[in-house]
C-alpha positions as CSV (number, residue, x, y, z in Angstrom):
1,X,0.0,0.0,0.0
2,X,2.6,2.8,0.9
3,X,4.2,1.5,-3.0
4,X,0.5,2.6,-3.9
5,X,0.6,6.0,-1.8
6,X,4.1,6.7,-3.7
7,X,2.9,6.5,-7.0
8,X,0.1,8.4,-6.4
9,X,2.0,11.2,-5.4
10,X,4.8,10.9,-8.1
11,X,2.0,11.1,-11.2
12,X,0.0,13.5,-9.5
13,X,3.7,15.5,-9.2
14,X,4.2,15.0,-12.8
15,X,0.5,16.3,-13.8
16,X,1.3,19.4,-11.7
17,X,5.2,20.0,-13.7
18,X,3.4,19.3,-17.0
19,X,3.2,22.0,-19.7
20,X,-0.2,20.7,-20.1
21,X,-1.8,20.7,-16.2
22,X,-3.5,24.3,-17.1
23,X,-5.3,23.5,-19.9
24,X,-8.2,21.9,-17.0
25,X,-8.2,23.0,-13.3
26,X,-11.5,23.7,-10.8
27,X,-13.6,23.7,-7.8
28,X,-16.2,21.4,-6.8
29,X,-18.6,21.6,-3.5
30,X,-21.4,19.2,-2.5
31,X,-22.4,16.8,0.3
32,X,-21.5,13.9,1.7
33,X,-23.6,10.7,3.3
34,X,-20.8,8.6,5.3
35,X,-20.6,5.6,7.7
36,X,-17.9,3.3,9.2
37,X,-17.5,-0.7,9.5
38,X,-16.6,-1.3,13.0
39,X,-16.1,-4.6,14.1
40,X,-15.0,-4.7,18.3
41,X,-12.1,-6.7,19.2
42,X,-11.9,-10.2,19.8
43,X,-10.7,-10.1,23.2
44,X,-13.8,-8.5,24.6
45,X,-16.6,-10.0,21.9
46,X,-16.9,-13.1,24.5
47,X,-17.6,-11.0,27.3
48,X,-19.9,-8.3,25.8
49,X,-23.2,-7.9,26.3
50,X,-23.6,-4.3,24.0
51,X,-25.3,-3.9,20.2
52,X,-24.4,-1.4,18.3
53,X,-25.8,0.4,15.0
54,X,-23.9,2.5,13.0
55,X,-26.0,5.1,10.8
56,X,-25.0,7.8,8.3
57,X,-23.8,10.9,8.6
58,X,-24.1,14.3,6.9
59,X,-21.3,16.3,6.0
60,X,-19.3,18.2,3.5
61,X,-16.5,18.3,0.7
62,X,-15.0,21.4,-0.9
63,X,-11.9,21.5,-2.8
64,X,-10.0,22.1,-6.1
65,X,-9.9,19.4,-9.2
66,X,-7.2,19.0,-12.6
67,X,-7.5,16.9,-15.3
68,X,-4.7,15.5,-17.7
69,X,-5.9,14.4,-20.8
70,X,-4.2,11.0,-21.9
71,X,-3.9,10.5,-26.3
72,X,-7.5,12.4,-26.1
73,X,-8.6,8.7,-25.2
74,X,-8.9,9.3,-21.1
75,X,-7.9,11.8,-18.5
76,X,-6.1,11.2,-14.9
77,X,-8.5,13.5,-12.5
78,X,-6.4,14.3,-9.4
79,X,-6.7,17.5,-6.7
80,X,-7.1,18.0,-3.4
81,X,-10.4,18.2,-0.7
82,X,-11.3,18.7,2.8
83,X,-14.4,16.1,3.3
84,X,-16.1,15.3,6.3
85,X,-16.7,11.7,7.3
86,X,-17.8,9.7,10.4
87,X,-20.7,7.8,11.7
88,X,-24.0,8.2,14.4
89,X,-23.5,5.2,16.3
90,X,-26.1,4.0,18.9
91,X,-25.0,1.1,21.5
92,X,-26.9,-0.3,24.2
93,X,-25.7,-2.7,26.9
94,X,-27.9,-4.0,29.8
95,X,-27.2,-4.2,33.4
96,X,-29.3,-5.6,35.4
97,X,-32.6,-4.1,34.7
98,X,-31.7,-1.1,33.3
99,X,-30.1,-0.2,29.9
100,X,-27.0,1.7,29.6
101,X,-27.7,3.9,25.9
102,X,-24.6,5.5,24.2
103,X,-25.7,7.9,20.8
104,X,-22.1,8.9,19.6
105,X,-21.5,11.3,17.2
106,X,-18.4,11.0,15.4
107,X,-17.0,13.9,12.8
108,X,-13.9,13.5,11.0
109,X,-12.2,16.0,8.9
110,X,-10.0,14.3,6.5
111,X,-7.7,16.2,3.4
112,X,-8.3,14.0,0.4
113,X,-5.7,13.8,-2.6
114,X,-7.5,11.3,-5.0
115,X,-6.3,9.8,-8.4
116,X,-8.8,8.3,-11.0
117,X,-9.0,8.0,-14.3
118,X,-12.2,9.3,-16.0
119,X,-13.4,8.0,-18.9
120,X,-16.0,10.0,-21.3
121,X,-19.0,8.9,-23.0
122,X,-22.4,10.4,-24.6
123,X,-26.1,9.3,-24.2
124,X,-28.5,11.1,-26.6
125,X,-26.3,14.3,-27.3
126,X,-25.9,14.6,-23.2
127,X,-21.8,14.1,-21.8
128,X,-21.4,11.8,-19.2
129,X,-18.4,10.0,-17.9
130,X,-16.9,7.3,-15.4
131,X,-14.7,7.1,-13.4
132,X,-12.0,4.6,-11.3
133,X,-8.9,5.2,-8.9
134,X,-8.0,5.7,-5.2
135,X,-7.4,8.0,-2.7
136,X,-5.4,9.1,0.3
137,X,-6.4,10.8,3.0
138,X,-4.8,12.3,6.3
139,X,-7.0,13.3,9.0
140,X,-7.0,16.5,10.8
141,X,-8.9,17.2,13.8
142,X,-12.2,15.1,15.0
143,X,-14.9,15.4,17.4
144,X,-16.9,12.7,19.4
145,X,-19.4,14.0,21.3
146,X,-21.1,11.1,23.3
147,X,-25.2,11.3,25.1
148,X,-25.3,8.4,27.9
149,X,-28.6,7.7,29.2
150,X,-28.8,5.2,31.9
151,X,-32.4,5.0,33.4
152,X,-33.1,8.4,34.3
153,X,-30.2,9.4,34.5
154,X,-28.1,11.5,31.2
155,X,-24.4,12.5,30.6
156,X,-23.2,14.1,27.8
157,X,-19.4,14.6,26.3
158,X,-17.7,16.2,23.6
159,X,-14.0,15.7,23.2
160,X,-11.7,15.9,20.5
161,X,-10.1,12.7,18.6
162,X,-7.0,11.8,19.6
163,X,-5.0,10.6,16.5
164,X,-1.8,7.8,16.7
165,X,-1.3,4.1,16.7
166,X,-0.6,3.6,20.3
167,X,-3.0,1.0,21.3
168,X,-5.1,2.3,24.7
169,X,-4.0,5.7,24.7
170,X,-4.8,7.4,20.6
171,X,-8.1,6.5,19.3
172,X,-7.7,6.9,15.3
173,X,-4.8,6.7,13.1
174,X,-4.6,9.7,10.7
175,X,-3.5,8.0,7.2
176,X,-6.6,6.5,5.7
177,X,-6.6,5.2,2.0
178,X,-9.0,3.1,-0.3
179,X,-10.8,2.6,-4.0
180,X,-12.8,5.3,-5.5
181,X,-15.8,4.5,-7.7
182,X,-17.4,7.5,-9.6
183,X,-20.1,8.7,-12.2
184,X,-21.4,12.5,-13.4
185,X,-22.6,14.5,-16.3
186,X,-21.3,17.6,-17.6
187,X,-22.5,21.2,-19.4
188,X,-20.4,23.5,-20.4
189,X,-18.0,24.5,-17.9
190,X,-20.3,23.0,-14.8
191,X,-20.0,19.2,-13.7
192,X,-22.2,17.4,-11.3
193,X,-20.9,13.8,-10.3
194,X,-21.2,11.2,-8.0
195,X,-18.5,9.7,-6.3
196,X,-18.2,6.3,-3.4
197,X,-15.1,6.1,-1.3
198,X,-14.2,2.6,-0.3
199,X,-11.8,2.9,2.5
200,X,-9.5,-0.3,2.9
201,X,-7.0,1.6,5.8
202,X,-8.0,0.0,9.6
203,X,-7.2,3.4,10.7
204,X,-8.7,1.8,14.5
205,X,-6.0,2.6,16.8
206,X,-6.3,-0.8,18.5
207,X,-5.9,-3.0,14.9
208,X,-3.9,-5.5,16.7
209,X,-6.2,-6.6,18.8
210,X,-8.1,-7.3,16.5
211,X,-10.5,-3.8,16.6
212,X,-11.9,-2.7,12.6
213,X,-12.9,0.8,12.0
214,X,-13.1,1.7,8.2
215,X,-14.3,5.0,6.4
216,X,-17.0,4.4,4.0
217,X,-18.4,8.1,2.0
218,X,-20.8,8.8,-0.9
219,X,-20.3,11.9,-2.0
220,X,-22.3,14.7,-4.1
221,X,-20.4,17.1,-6.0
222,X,-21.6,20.2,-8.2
223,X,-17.9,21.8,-9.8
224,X,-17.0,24.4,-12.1
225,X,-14.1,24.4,-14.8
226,X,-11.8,27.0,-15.6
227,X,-9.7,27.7,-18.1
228,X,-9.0,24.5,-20.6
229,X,-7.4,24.7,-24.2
230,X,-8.4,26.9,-26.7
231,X,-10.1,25.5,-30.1
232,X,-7.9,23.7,-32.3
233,X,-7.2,25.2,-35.9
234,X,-9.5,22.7,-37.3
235,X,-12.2,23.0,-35.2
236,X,-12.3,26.7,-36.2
237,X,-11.8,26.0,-39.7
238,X,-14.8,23.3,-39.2
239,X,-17.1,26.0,-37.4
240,X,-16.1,28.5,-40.8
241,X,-17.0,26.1,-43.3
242,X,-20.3,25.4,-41.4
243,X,-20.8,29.6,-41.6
244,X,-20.1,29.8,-44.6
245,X,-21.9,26.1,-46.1
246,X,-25.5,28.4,-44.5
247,X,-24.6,31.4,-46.4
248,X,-24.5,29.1,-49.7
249,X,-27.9,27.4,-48.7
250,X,-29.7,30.5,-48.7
251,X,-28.1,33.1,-51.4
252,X,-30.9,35.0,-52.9
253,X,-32.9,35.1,-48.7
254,X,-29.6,37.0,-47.5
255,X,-29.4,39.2,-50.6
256,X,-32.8,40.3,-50.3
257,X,-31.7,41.1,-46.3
258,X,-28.2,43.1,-47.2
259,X,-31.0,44.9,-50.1
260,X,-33.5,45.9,-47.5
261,X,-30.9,47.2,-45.0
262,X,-29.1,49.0,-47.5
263,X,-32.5,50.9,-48.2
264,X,-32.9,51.5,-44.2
265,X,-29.7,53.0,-44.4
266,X,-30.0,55.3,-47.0
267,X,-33.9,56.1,-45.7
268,X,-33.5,60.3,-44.2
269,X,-34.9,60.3,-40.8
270,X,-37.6,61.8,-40.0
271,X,-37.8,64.1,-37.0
272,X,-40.5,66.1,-34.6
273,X,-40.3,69.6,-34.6
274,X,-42.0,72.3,-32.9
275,X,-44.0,73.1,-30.0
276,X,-46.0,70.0,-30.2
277,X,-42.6,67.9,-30.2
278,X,-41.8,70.1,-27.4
279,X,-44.1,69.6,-25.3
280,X,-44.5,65.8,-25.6
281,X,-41.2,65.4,-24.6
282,X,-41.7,67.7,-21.3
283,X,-44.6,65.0,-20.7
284,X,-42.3,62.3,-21.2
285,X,-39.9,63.5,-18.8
286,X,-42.7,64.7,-16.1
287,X,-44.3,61.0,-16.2
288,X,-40.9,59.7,-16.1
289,X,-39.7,61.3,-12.7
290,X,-43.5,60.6,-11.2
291,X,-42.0,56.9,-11.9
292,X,-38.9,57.5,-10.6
293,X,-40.1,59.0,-7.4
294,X,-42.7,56.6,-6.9
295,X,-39.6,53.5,-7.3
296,X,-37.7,55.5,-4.7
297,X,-40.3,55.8,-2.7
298,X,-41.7,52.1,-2.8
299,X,-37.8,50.9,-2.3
300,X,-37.5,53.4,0.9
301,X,-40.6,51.5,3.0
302,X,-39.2,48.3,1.9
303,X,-35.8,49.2,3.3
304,X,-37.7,50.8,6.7
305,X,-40.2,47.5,6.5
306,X,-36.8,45.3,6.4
307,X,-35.0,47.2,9.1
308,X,-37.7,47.0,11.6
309,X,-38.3,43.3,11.3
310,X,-34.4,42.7,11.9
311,X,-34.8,44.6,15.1
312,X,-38.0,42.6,15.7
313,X,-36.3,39.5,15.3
314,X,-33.6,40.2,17.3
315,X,-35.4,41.0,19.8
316,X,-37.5,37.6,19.9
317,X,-34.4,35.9,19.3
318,X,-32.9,37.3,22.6
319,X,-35.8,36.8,24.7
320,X,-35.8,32.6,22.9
321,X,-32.2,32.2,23.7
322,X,-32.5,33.9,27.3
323,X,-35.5,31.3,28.0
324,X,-33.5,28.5,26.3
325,X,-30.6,29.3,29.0
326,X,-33.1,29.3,31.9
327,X,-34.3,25.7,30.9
328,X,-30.9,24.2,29.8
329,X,-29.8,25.5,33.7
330,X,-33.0,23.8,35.6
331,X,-32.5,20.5,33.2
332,X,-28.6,20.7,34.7
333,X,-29.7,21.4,37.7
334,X,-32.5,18.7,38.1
335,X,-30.0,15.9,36.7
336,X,-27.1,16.9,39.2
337,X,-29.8,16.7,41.7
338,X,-30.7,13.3,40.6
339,X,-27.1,12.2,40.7
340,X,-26.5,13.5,44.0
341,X,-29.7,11.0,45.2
342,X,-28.2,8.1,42.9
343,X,-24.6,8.5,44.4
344,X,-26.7,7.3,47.8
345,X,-29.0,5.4,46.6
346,X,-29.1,1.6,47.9
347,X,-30.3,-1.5,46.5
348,X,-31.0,-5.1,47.3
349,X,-30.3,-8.0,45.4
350,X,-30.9,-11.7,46.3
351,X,-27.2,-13.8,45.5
352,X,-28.1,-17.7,45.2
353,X,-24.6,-18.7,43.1
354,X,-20.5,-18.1,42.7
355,X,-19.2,-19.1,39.8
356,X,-14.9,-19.3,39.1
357,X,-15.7,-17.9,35.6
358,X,-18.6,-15.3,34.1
359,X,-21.5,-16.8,32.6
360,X,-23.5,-13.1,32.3
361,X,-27.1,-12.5,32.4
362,X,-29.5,-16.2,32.3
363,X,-33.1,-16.4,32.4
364,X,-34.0,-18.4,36.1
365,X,-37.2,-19.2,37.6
366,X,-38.4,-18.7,41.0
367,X,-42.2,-19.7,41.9
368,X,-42.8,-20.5,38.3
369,X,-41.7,-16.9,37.0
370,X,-38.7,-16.0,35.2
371,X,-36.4,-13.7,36.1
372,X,-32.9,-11.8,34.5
373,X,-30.2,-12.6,36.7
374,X,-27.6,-9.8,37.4
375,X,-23.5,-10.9,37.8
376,X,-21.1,-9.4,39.7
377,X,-17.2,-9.8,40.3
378,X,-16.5,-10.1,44.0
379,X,-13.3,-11.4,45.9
380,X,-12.1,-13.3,42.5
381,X,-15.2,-15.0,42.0
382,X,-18.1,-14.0,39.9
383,X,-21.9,-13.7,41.7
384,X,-25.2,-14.3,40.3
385,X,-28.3,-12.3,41.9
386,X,-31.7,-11.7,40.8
387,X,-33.9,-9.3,41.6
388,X,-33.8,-5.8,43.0
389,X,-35.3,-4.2,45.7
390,X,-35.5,-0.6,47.4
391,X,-35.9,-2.4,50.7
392,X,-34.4,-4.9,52.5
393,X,-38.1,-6.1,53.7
394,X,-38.5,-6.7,50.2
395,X,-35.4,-8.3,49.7
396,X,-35.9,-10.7,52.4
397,X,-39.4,-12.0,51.6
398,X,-38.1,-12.4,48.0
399,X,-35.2,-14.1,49.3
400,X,-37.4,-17.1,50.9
401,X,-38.5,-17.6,47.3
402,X,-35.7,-18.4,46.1
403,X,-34.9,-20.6,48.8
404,X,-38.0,-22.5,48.1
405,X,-37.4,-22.7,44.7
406,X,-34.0,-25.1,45.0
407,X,-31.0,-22.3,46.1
408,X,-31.4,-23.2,49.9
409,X,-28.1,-21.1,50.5
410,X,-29.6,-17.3,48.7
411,X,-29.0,-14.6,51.0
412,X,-29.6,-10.8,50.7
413,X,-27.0,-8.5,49.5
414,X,-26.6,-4.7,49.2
415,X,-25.5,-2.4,46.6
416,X,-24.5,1.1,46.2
417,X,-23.9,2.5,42.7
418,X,-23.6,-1.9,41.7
419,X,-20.8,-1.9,44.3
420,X,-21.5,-4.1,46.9
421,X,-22.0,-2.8,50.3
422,X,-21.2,-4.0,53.2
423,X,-22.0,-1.3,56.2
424,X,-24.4,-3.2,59.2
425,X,-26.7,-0.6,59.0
426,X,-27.5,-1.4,56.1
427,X,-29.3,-4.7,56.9
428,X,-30.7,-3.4,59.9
């Protein structure tokens, strides 16, 4: 691949240095629709409980385009873009009875430099072409900004990506590369094309244990040409000869016409005199400024009409953000309230086996009714409970139950935050 990455820069070096790179150079803007395959790693797939679903994400590309035409067969398209990719990625892992919801948003600004070579054809008089090739890419900066709801209970992060290979401490590596696969029409000097970026990098930090992230974008671009060769002598020639193959159909139509301006020519013209002419004209001129004024005029209130619903708006706008504040601060404060309460909060949990290795979350049934047990990891061993309670009155009639139904040694334990407590009072 980095033989690949070479000789992508070495043509695209020579296409610059060529006498020839001039003759088509542009801009293209558009939108992009991307996504990422992510695959976890395989050390922690046998122990994870968590589904995740990857969506697409909106973004951007803006950048600059040349062409090198090829023996007028093909052209090598080349430039260089700043594109937006990423994903919206939704995971939810249970614990217990309650969910534990992650909505990341990942946005990743990437500077493309592709290479493809683009291939022209016509449908029905209309210019389309094709096009196949690669790209490289090197990220710049990223965002994740994560929303973790956990019952009623909701955090939210932004940080920035932190680029590198070092396993456990970067989270993306900045060189990403892959296939290109691209389609558009053109007119005149605008182009509108389609273009699907296939990224074959693992640019996962993690990689060797066994982690998969990959960039996947579809992008829609509308561009502009400048400049480009000047006609060929025989296409001018060819564009004469049509001129002049018209003039020779029609002969005796365009000497009537040269006849009948000749005439116009030679016509005297006729003009107004007098007071009459006179005083028309002053009408003209005194209808003329009533329409002038009365432009002026109209344009003035429009202008007065415009400025005073700016001020309006701003105004409403103020008071919607000021009362936009106000709620964002009671929704802060009510949830570090709630946290406060959950940081104390104590439940109880009914522990009828200890197993030397995890077996997760099992369906069990107690007095004919099934039930989710809840694992924990406690002095090297790993605990199965089920149920949870706010009380331990609760806990304890829940606890004969499960006694009855075949775990004669279930006992009640306690739980702060899922730690397990162990403070008397608490069983008091």
């Amino acid at each position: 691949m980095k033989s690949i990455i070479r000789l992508i820069i070495i043509i695209l070096l020579a296409a610059l240095t060529s006498e020839s790179f001039a003759q088509t150079f542009g801009i293209k803007a558009g939108v992009n629709f991307s996504n990422m395959q992510i695959k976890e790693s395989e050390l922690f797939i046998p122990y994870s409980t968590s589904v995740a679903d990857p969506k697409l994400k909106v973004g951007f590309n803006i950048g600059g385009v040349i062409e090198y035409p090829v023996l007028n067969l093909f052209s090598l398209e080349s430039g260089l873009s700043l594109t937006t990719l990423g994903t919206k990625l939704t995971t939810e892992e249970p614990f217990g009875a309650t969910t534990l919801v992650t909505k990341a948003n990942h946005s990743l600004y990437y500077l493309n430099v592709p290479l493809n070579i683009k291939v022209p054809f016509s449908i029905k008089g209309f210019d389309f072409y094709g096009s196949v090739g690669g790209y490289a890419g090197l990220g710049l900066i990223g965002t994740a900004d994560t929303i973790s709801t956990f019952g009623d209970l909701e955090e939210t992060t932004n940080g920035k990506i932190a680029w590198g290979s070092e396993q456990g401490t970067d989270y993306l590596k900045r060189l990403d590369y892959g296939v290109t696969l691209g389609t558009g029409i053109e007119y005149a000097s605008f182009r509108l094309g389609i273009i699907y970026n296939l990224g074959l990098a693992n640019i996962s930090s993690d990689s060797e244990i066994g982690t998969v992230a990959k960039n996947r974008g579809l992008g829609i671009s509308v561009g502009y040409i400048f400049g480009g060769s000047e006609k060929t002598e025989p296409e001018k020639h060819k564009a004469v000869k049509v001129r002049e193959e018209k003039v020779k159909e029609n002969p005796v139509k365009d000497k009537e016409k040269a006849v009948a301006v000749e005439k116009t020519k030679n016509q005297p013209k006729v003009s107004v005199g007098g007071k009459k002419a006179a005083a028309i004209e002053a009408e003209r001129g005194r209808l003329e400024k009533i329409r002038t004024d009365s432009i002026a005029a109209v344009a003035a209130e429009q202008e007065r009409i415009r400025i005073e619903k700016v001020r309006a708006d701003s105004i409403e706008a103020a008071k919607a953000e000021e009362e936009r504040l106000l709620q964002e601060k009671a929704k802060a404060d009510s949830l570090a309230a709630a946290q406060k309460a959950a940081q104390n909060t104590v439940v109880y949990r009914v522990q009828f086996a200890s197993n030397a290795s995890a077996k997760g979350s099992y369906p069990v049934t107690i007095s004919g009714k099934s039930y989710k047990t809840w694992e924990y990891s406690y002095s090297g061993a790993y605990r199965s409970t089920v149920g949870e309670f706010k009380t331990l009155a609760e806990a304890t009639a829940f606890q004969k139950l499960v006694r009855q139904s075949g775990y004669p040694q279930a006992f009640v334990v306690a739980f702060k935050n899922n730690i397990r407590a162990t403070d008397p009072a608490l069983f008091k």
